[in-house]
TORKOL-4160 file (C-alpha; in steps of 0.2 Angstrom, whole numbers, padded with zeros to 4 digits, m for minus):
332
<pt num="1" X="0915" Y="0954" Z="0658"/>
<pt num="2" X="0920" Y="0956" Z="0674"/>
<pt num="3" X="0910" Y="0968" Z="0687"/>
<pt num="4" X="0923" Y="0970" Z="0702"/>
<pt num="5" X="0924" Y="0987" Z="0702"/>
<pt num="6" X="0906" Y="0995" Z="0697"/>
<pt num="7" X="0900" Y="1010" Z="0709"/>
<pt num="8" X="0919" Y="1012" Z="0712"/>
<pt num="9" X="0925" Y="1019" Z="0699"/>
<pt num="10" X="0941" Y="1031" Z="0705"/>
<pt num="11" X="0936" Y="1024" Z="0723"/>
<pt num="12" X="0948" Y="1008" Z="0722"/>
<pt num="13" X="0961" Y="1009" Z="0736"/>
<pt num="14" X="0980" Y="1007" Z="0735"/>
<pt num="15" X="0977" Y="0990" Z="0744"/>
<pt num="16" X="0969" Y="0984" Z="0725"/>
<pt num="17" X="0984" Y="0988" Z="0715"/>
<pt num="18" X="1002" Y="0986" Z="0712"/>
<pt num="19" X="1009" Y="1005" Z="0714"/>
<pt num="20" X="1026" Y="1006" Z="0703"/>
<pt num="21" X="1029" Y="1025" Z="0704"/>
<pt num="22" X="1027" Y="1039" Z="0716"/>
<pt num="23" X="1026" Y="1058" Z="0711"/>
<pt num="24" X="1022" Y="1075" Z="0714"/>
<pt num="25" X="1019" Y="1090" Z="0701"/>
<pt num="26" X="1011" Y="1107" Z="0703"/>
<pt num="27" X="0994" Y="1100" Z="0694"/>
<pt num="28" X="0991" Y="1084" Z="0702"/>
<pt num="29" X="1000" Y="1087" Z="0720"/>
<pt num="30" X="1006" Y="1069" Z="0726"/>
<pt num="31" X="1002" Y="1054" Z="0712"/>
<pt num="32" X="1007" Y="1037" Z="0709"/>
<pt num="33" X="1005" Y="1026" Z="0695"/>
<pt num="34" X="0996" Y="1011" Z="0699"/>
<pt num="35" X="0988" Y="0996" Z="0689"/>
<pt num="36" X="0976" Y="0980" Z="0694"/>
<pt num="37" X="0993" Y="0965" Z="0695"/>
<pt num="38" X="0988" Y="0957" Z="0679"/>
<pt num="39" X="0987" Y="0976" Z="0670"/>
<pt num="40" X="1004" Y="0977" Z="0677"/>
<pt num="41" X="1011" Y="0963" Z="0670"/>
<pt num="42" X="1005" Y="0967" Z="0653"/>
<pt num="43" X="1013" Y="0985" Z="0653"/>
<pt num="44" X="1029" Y="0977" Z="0657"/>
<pt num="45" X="1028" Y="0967" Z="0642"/>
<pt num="46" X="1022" Y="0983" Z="0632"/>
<pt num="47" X="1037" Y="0992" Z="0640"/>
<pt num="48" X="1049" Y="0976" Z="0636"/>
<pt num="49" X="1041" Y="0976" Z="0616"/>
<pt num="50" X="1045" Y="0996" Z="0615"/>
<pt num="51" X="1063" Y="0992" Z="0620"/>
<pt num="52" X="1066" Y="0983" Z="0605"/>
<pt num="53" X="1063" Y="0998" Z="0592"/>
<pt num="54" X="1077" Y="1006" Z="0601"/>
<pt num="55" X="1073" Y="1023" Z="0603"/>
<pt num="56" X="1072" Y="1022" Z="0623"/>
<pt num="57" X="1058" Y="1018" Z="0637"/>
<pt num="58" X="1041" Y="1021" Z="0634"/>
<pt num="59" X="1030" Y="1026" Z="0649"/>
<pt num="60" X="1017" Y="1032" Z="0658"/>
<pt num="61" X="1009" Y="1053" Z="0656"/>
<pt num="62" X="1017" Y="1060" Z="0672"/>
<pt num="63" X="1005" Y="1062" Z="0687"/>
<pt num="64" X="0988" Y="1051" Z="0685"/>
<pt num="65" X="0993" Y="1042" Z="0670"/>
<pt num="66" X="0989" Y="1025" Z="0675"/>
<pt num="67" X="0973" Y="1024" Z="0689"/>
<pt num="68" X="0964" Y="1040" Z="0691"/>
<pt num="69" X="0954" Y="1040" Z="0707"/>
<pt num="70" X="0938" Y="1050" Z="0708"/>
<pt num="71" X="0949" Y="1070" Z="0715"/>
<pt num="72" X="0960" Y="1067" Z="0701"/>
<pt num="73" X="0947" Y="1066" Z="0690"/>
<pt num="74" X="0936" Y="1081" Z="0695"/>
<pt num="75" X="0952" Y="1092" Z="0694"/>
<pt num="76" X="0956" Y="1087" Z="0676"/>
<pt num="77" X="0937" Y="1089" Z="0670"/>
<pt num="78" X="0940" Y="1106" Z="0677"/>
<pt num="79" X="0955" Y="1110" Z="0669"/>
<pt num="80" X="0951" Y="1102" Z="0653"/>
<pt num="81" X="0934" Y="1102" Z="0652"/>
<pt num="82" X="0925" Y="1090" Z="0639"/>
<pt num="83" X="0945" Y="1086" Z="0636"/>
<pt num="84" X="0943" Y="1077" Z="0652"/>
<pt num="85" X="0930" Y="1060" Z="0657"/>
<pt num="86" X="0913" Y="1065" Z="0667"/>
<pt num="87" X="0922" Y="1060" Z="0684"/>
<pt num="88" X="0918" Y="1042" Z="0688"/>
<pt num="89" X="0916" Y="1039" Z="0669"/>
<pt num="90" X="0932" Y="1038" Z="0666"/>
<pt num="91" X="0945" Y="1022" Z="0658"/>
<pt num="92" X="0957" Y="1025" Z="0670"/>
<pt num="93" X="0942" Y="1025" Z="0686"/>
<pt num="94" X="0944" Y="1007" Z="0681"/>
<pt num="95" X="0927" Y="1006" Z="0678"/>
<pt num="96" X="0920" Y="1009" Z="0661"/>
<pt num="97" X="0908" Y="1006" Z="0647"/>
<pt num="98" X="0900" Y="0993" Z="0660"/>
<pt num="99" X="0915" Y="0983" Z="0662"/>
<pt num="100" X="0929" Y="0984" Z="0673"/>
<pt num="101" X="0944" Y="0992" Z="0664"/>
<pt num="102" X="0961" Y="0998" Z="0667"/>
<pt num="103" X="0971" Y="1011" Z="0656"/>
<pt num="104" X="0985" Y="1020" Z="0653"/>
<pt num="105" X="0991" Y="1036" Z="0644"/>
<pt num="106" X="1007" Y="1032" Z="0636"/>
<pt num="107" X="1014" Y="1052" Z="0633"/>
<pt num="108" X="1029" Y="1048" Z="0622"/>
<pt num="109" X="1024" Y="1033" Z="0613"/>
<pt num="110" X="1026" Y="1044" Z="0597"/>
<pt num="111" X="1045" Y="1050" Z="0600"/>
<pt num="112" X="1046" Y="1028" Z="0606"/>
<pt num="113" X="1037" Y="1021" Z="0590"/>
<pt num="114" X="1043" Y="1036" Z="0577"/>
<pt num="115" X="1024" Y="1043" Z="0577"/>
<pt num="116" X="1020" Y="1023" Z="0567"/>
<pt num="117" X="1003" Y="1022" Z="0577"/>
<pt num="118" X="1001" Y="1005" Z="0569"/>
<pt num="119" X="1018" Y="0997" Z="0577"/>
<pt num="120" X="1012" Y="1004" Z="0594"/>
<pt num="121" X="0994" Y="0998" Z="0591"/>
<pt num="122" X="1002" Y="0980" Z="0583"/>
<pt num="123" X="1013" Y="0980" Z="0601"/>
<pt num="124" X="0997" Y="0984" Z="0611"/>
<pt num="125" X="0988" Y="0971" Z="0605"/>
<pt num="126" X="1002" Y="0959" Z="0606"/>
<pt num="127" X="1002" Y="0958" Z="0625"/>
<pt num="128" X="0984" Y="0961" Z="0628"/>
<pt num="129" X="0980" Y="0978" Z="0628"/>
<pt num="130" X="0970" Y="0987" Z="0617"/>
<pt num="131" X="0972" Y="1003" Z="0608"/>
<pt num="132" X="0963" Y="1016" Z="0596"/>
<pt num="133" X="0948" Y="1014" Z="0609"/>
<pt num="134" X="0949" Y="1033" Z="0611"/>
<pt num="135" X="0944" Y="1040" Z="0594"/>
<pt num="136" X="0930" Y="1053" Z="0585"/>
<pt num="137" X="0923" Y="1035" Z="0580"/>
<pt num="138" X="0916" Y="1032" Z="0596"/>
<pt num="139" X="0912" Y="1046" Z="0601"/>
<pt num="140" X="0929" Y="1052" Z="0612"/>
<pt num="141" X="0942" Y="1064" Z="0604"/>
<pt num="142" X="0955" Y="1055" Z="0596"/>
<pt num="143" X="0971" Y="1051" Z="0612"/>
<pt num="144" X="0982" Y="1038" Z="0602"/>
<pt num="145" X="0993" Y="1038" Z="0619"/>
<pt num="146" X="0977" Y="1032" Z="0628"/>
<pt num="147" X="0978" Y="1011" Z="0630"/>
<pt num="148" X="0964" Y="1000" Z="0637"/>
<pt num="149" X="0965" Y="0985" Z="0647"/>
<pt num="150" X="0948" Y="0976" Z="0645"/>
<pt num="151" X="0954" Y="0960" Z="0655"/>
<pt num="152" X="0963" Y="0968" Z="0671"/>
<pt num="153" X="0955" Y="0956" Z="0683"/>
<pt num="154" X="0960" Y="0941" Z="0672"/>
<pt num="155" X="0977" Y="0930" Z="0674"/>
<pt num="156" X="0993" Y="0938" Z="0672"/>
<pt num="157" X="1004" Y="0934" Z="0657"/>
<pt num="158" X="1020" Y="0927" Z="0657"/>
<pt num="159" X="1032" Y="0941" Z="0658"/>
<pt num="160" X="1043" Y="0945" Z="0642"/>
<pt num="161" X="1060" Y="0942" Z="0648"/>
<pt num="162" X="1075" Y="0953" Z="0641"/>
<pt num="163" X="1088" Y="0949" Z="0654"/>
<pt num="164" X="1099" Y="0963" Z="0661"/>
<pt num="165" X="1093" Y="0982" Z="0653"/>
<pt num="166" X="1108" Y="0993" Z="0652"/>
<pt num="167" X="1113" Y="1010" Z="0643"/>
<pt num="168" X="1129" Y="1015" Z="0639"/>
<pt num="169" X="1129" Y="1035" Z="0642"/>
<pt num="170" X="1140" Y="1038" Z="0628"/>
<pt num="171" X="1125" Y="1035" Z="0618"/>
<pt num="172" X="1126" Y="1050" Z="0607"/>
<pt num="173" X="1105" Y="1046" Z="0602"/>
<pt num="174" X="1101" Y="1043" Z="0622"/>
<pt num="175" X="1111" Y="1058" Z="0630"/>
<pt num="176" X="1115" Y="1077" Z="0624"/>
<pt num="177" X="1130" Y="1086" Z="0630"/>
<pt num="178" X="1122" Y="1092" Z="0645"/>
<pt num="179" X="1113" Y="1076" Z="0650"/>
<pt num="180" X="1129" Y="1067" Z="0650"/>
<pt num="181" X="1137" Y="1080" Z="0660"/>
<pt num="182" X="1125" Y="1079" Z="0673"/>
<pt num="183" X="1126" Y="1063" Z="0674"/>
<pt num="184" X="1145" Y="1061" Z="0674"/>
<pt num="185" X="1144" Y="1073" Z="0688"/>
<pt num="186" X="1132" Y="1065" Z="0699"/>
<pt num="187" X="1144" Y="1049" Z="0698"/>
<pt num="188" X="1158" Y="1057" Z="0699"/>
<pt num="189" X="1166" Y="1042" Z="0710"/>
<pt num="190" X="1163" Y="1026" Z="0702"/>
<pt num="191" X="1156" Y="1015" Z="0713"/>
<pt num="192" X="1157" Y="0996" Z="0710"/>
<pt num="193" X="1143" Y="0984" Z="0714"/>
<pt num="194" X="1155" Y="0973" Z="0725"/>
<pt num="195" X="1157" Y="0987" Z="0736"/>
<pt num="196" X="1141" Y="0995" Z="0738"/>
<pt num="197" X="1135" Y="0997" Z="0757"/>
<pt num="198" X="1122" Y="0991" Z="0765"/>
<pt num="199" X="1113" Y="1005" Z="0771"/>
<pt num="200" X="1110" Y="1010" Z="0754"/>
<pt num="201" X="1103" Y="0994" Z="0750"/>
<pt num="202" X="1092" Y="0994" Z="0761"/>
<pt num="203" X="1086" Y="1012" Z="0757"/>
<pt num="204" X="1086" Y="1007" Z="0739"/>
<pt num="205" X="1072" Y="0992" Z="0747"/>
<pt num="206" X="1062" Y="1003" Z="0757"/>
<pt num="207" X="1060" Y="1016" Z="0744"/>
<pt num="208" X="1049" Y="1004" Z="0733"/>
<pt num="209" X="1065" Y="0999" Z="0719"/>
<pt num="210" X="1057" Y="0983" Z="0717"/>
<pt num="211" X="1040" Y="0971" Z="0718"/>
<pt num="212" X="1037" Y="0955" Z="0716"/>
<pt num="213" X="1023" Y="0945" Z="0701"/>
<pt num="214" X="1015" Y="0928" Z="0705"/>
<pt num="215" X="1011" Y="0919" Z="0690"/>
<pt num="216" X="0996" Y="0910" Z="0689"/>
<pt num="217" X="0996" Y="0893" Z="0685"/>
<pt num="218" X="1015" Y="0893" Z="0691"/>
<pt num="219" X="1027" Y="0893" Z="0705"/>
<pt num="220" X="1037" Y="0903" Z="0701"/>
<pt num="221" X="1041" Y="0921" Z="0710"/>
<pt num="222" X="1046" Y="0936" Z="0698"/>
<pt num="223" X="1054" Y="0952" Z="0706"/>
<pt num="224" X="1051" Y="0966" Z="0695"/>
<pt num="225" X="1062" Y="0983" Z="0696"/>
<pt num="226" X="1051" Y="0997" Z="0698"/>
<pt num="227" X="1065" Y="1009" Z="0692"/>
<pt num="228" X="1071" Y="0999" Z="0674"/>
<pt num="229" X="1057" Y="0985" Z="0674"/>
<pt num="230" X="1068" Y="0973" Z="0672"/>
<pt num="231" X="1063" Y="0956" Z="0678"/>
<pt num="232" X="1069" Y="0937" Z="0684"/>
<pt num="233" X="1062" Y="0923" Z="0690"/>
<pt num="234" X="1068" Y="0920" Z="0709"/>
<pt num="235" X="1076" Y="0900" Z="0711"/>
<pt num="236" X="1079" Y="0901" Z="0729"/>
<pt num="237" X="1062" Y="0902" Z="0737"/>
<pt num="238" X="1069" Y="0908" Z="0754"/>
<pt num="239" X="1079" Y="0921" Z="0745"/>
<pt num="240" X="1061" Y="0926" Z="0739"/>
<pt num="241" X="1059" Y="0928" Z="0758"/>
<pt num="242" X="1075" Y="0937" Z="0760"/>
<pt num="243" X="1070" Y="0951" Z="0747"/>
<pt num="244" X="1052" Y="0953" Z="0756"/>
<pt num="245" X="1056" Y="0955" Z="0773"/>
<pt num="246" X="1069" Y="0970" Z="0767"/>
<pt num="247" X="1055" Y="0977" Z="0755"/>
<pt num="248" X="1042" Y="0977" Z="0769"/>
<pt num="249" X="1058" Y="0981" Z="0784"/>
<pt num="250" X="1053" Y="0966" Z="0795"/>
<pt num="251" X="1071" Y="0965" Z="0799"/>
<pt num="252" X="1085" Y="0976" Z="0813"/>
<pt num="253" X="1102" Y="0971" Z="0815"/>
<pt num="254" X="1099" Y="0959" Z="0830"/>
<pt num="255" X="1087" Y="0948" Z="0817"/>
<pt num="256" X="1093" Y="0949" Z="0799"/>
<pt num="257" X="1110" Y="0941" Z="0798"/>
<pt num="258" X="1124" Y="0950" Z="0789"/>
<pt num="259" X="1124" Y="0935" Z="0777"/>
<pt num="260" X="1107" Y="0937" Z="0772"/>
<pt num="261" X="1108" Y="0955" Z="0767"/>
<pt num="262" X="1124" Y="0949" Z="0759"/>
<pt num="263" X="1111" Y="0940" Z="0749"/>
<pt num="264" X="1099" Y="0953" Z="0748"/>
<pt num="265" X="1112" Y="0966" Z="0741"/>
<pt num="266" X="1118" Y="0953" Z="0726"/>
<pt num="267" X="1101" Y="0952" Z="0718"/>
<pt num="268" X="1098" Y="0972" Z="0721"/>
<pt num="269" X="1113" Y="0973" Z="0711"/>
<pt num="270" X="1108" Y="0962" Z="0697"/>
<pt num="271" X="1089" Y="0971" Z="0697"/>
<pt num="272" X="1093" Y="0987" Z="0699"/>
<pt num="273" X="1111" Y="0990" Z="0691"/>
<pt num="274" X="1120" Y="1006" Z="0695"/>
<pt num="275" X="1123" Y="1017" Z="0683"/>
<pt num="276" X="1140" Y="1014" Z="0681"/>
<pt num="277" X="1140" Y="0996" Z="0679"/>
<pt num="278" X="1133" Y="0982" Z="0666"/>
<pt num="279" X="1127" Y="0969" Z="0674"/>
<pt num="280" X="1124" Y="0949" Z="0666"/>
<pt num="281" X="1107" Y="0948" Z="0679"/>
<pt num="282" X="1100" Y="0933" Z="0674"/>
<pt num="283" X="1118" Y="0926" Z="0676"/>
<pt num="284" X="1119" Y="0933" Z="0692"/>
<pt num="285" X="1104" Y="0928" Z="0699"/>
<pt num="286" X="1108" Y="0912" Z="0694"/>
<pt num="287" X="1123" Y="0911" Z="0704"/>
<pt num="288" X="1116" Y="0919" Z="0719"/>
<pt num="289" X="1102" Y="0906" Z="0721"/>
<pt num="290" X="1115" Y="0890" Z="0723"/>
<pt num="291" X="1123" Y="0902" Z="0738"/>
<pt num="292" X="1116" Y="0895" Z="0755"/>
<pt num="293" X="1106" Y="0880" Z="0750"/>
<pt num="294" X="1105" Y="0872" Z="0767"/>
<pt num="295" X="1090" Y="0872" Z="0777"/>
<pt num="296" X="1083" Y="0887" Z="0787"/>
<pt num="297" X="1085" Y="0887" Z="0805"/>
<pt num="298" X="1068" Y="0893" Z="0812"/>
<pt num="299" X="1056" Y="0904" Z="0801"/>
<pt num="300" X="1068" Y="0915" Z="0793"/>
<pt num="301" X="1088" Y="0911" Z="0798"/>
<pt num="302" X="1099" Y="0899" Z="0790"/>
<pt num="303" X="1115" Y="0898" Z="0804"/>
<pt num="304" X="1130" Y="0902" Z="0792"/>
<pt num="305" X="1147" Y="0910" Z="0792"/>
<pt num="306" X="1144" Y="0928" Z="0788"/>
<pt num="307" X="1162" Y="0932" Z="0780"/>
<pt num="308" X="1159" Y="0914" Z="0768"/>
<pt num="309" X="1145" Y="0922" Z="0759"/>
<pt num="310" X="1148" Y="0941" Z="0759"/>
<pt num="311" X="1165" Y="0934" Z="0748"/>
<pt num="312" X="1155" Y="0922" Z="0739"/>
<pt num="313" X="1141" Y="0936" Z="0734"/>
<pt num="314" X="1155" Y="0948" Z="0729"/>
<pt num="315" X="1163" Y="0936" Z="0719"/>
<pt num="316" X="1147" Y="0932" Z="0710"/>
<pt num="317" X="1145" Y="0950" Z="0709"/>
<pt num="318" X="1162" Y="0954" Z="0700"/>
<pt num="319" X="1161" Y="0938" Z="0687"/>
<pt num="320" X="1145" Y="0944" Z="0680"/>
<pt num="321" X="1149" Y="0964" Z="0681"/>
<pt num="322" X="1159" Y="0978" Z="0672"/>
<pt num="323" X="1162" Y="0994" Z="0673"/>
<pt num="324" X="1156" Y="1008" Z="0660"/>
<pt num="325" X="1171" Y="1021" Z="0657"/>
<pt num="326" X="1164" Y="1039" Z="0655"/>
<pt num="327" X="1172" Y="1046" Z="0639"/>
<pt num="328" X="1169" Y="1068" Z="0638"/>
<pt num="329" X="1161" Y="1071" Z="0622"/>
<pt num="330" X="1173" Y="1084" Z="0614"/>
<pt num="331" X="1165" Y="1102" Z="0611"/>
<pt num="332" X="1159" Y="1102" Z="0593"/>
């Protein structure tokens, strides 16, 4: 059992975790869900597993759902009283029951798993987490939602792969009347991948979209969507670079070559899909990563005819993409 993180418990710094969502709610003020790298790679895989039963994403409680640190804690045992861990007792501290631990409140894994605890425990277990922790057996009120991660400091698993995630807003069992219609009004121009701008690629980057998994024992480099959570194994090793220097903004226009954000925008598009589109990412990406083979000139620039590439990543864009037409549901 590892001991990392005894004395710590909800004292572990950003710096420790990979962070995958930001929010902000009356209760908990700004939050973020956050996980140890290898706990993060197991929820993915929990996440990929409750895809499967169809019913929609599974996911964290909003605010402190994932780590809790130490204020979080203190307001919730005040709110909730014995409802709520002593502060620095608590699962999500990432310290507990004398080993390090990491945990997650899963809110709608009922609605997710049809209220079957056992298929939701059975996917649990199946990518290494472990549920039914929380219960009047051990001396906790029973939590169903609340999952355990009693490895988070081991190696992270090979990730579940899925390909592309899409959704088809005519789904009468994913979207009501009024959903759709909000949504059909926010996308009220149709914007095709090939011609998405980028400025907003780059804003997509810089607001934390995506992150990226190393697998132990392995080379290779996955980029994960922090928005869908789909993920793909990146071929091109210096379009790995590419996708971090935009991420972290080590780039201006006298640096980054048009070409290479070219690049950059072709594997947002296949890991982050816009709604209006169905994309064939692992297609895609597989495209992408035979565009600019040559060798690197210097650290980061490959010398290249800008206007070759942006056409030869909008034509890898359009093979592997279509469209979704928005049908009105008729008033019933």
């Amino acid at each position: 059992m590892s001991q990392r993180y005894r004395g710590r418990n909800g004292q572990v710094p950003e710096s420790e975790l990979t962070i995958f969502h930001r929010g902000k709610n009356r209760v908990d003020g700004d939050w973020y869900w956050g996980l140890p790298p290898a706990s993060y790679a197991k929820h993915l895989n929990l996440l990929t597993l409750a895809r499967r039963r169809g019913r929609g994403e599974l996911s964290p409680s909003d605010g402190w759902g994932t780590y809790r640190p130490l204020p979080a804690q203190e307001i919730a045992r005040r709110i909730y009283g014995n409802g709520a861990a002593v502060p620095r007792t608590s699962s999500h501290g990432l310290y507990w029951e004398g080993q390090d631990t990491a945990a997650v409140d899963y809110s709608n894994w009922g609605e997710i798993y049809g209220w079957d605890i056992l298929a939701f425990a059975a996917d649990c277990r199946a990518v290494g987490l472990t549920p039914l922790m929380i219960v009047p057996a051990r001396g906790y009120p029973y939590e169903p939602w609340h999952v355990i991660d009693l490895n988070p400091l081991g190696p992270a698993p090979a990730l579940l792969g899925l390909g592309a995630i899409t959704f088809d807003p005519q789904g009468d069992d994913m979207y009501d009347d009024k959903a759709r219609e909000e949504l059909i009004h926010r996308l009220d121009v149709v914007m095709t991948p090939a011609i998405a701008r980028i400025e907003q690629m780059v804003q997509q980057a810089r607001g934390g979209a995506y992150s990226f998994i190393n697998i132990e024992g392995s080379d290779d480099i996955v980029v994960v969507s922090l928005i869908n959570g789909n993920m793909h194994r990146i071929g091109n090793p210096y379009h790995a670079s590419l996708l971090d220097r935009v991420k972290r903004g080590y780039f201006d226009t006298a640096d980054m070559l048009t070409a290479e954000l070219d690049i950059v925008r072709g594997y947002l598009t296949a890991i982050n899909p816009p709604p209006t589109a169905i994309v064939d990412s692992d297609a895609l990406i597989a495209e992408l990563s035979r565009i600019l083979p040559a060798e690197a000139q210097g650290e980061h620039r490959v010398e290249v005819d800008p206007a070759s590439v942006k056409a030869a990543v909008d034509a890898a864009i359009d093979a592997h993409t279509s469209t979704i037409a928005f049908v009105q549901k008729p008033a019933s």
